[in-house]
N, C-alpha and C positions, 0 to 999 in steps of 0.2 A: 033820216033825221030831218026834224024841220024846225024854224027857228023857239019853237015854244019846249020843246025837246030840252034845251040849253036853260029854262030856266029852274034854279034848283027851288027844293020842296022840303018843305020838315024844318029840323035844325041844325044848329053849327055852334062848333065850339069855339066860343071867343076869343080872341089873342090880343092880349092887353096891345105889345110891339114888338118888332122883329123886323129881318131886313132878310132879303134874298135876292143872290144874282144870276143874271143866266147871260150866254153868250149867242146872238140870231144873227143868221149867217142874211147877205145880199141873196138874190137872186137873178136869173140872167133870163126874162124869156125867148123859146124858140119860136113861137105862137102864141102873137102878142093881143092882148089885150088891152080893148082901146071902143072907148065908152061902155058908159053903162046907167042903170037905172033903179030906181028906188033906194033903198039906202045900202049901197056899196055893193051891187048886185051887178055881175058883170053881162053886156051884150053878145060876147060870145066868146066860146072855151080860149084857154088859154094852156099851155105846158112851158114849162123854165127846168134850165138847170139851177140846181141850189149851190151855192158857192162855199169858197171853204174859210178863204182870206181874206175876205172882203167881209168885215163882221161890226156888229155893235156891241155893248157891254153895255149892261144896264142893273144897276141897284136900287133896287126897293125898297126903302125903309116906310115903316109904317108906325102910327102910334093909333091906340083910341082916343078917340073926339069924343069929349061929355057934351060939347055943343053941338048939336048936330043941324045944321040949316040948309039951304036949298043950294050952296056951291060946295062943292068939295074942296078945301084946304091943299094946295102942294106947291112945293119949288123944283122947280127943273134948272140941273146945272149939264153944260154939256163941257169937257176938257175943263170940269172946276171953276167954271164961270157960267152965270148965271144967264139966261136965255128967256126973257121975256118974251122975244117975239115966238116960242114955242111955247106958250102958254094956252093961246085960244084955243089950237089943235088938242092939244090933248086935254081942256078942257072939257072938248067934246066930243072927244073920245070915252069919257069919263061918262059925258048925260047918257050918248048914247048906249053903256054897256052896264048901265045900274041898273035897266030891270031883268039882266040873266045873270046880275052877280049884286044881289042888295045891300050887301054889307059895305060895299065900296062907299055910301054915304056916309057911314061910320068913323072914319078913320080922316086922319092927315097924313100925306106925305111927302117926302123927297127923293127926287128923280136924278140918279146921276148916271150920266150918259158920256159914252165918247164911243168914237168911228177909229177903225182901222183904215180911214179911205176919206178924202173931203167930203167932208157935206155939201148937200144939194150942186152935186157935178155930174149928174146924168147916173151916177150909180145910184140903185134903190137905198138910200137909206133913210127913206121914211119905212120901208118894208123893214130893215133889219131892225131900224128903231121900235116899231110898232109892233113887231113878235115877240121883241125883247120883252118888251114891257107886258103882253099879254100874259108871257109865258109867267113871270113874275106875278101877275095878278092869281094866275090858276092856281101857281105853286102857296100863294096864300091861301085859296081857297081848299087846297087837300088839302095843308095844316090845321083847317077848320075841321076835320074829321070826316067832311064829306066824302060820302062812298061812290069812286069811280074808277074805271077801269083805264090803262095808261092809253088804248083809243081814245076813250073817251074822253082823257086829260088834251090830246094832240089835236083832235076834233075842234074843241072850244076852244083853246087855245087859239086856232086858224078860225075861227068864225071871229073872236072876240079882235084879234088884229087885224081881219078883211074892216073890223068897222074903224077902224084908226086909218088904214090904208090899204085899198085894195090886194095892191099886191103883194101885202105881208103876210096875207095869209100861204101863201107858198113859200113861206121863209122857215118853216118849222120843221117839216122831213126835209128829206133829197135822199137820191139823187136827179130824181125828177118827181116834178110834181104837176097835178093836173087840177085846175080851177074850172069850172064852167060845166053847166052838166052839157054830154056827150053822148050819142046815143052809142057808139061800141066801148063805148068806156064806163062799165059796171060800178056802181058807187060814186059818180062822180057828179057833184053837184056847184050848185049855183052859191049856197052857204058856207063853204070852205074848200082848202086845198088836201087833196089828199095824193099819199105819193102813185107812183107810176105802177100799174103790179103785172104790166103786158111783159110780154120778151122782152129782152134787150142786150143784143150783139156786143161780144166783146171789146171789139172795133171804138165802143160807146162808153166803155169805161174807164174813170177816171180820164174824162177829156180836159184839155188845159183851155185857159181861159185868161191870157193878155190884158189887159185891159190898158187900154192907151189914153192918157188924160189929157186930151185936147184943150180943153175949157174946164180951169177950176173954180169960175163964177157960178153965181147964182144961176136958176136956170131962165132964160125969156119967158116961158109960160111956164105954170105950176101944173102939174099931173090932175088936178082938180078942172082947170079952165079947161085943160084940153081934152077929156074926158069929154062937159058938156060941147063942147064944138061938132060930137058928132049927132048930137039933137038938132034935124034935119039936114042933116051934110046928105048932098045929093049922092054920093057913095056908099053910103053908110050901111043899107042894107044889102048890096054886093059886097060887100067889105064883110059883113058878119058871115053869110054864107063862105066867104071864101074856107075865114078860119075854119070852120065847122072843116071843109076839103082838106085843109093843110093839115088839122090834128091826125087827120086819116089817114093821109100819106105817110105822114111820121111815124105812124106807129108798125107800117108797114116795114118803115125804113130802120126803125129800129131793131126789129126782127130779123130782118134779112143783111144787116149792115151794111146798106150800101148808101155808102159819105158820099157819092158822087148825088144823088139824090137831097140827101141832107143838104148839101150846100146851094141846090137850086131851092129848098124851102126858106131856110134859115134868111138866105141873104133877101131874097123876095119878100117878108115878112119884115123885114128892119127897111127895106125902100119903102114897102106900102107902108107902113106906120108914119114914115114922113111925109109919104103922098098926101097921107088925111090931114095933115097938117098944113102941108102945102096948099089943099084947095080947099078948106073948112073957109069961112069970115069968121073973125078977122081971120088972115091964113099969117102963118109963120115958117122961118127957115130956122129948124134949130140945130141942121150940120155949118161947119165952118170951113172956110177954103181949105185947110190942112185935110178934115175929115175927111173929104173929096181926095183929095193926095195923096192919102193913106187909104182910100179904096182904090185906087188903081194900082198903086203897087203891089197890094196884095192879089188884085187879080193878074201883074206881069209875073208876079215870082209862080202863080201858080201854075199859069200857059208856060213859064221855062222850065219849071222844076218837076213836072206831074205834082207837085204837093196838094194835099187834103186840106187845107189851108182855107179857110171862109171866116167874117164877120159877122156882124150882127150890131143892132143900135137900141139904147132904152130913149128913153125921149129928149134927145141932149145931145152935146157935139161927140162926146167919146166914142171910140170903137172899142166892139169886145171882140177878140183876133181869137178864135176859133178852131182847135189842131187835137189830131189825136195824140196821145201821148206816146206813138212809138217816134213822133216827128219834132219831139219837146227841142230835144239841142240843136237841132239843127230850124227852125223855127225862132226858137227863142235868139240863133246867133241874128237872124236874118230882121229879128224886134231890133235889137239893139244896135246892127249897121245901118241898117236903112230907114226903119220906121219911128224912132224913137227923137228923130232929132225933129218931128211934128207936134209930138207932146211939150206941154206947157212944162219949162223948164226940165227937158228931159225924164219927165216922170209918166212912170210906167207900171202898173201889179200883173206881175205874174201869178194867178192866181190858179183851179183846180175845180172841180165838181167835188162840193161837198155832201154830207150826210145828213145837215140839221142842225139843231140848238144843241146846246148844252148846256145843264145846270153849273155852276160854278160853285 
């Protein structure tokens, strides 16, 4: 598929107004992605678990527009209040995805959004915002009559939200999903995520996913600024080779399930994503003393316990606390004596690998 592929031909059946909602789950990368180029094109592969709890909800109401002019008419409310500062965003999310969906000029609408989880706290929820809203867009677009196959619905969908946010395009399957083309990874390209379709060891399924809320402010840097930070960062092109290795090994590791492996990727993958941040200009620290606190205990419980027990980091102070599911309760007792009293006001998601959107 290439991007001209994505733009539809012929005609469509009008719809005066209607609304439609769907539910896009967070995601959690294992093999992070981290810069990229041209418009929402990433510098190298990337794989995430898709989450289950960690989710947006989003309603699409739409009306036809008899005036039709060079902005697109909408309101975005998030939690029932109204959100101006997310207006530019998805403004231009709008320009950018009018010439592979032209009807979108057509129309006004209203955007009503809310998080299972804070905004803007290190978890993706520009990703879960921004599938939402795609998925909504497509679901308008089959009702327009146009003929397409439910790939093909899942495809655009993750193309049309990589342009909202990169890494929302892996918000649509799960339970894993791969961005970036790859050369042992069949189908997997630079334009969208699509899910995982190698082996994958039992050991791997249905993993739990903690998530500990160290910082529920805004984040220091936006996923946009530090993206471009690695246009000339002297690491930059060791950094992409690596991934290219790490997706490699994963998928090794996945086959064979062996976590002891897993955990020397995962966790290496969430230090070096802060390293390029650490040594980019401007450079930033965006763990916080607790963060650090809550990495080392996790690695004493795991030198006393043998536990399978690892982390992971998106671009923010939170940790994602990392466990197979046969080590849930006794894991989850160990969140809540020891690790829990780090998070901001004791707040904590026990969260799951999940499957993907759902229509509502």
């Amino acid at each position: 598929m290439t991007e001209s592929d994505f733009i539809p031909s012929g005609d469509y059946k009008v719809l005066p107004s209607g609304s439609v909602s769907y539910q896009s789950p967070s995601n959690i990368a294992l093999v992070k992605y981290w810069g990229k180029y041209g418009e929402q094109l990433p510098q190298n592969p990337s794989i995430s678990f898709t989450l289950s709890n960690c989710h947006t909800t989003t309603t699409l109401s739409y009306k036809k527009n008899s005036n039709v002019s060079g902005e697109i008419p909408f309101e975005i409310f998030l939690d029932g209040e109204a959100v101006p500062d997310f207006k530019p965003k998805i403004a231009k999310f709008f320009e950018r995805i009018a010439i592979y969906m032209p009807f979108v000029k057509e129309y006004e609408y209203k955007i009503e959004t809310s998080n299972s989880f804070p905004h803007s706290s290190g978890i993706a929820s520009s990703a879960s915002g921004m599938s939402a809203l795609a998925l909504c867009l497509m679901e308008m677009e089959r009702g327009m009559e146009v003929a397409m196959t439910d790939t093909f619905f899942n495809e655009k969908a993750s193309f049309l939200a990589r342009l909202g946010s990169g890494s929302a395009c892996r918000s649509i399957e799960g339970p894993l999903v791969v961005w970036g083309k790859h050369a042992e990874i069949e189908g997997s390209t630079n334009f969208y995520g699509t899910s995982y379709e190698g082996e994958i060891h039992e050991k791997f399924h249905n993993y739990q996913d903690t998530i500990l809320l160290v910082d529920k402010g805004e984040k220091q840097v936006s996923s946009t600024v530090g993206h471009d930070l690695m246009h000339g960062h002297a690491f930059a092109k060791a950094r992409f080779t690596q991934a290219h290795e790490n997706l490699s090994s994963l998928m090794q590791v996945f086959k064979q399930g062996d976590v002891d492996q897993f955990i020397k990727i995962v966790e290496s993958e969430a230090l070096t994503l802060h390293a390029m941040m650490m040594t980019s200009h401007p450079y930033f620290i965006l763990m916080k003393p607790k963060t650090l606190e809550i990495i080392s205990e996790i690695w004493a419980y795991r030198n006393e316990t043998g536990s399978k027990i690892c982390f992971t980091l998106d671009a923010g102070a939170n940790v994602h606390v990392l466990y197979p599911e046969n080590e849930k309760e006794s894991v989850q007792k160990f969140i809540a004596s020891e690790l829990s009293k780090f998070c901001q006001n004791n707040h904590y998601i026990d969260d799951c690998v999940g499957n993907g959107a759902k229509k509502l």
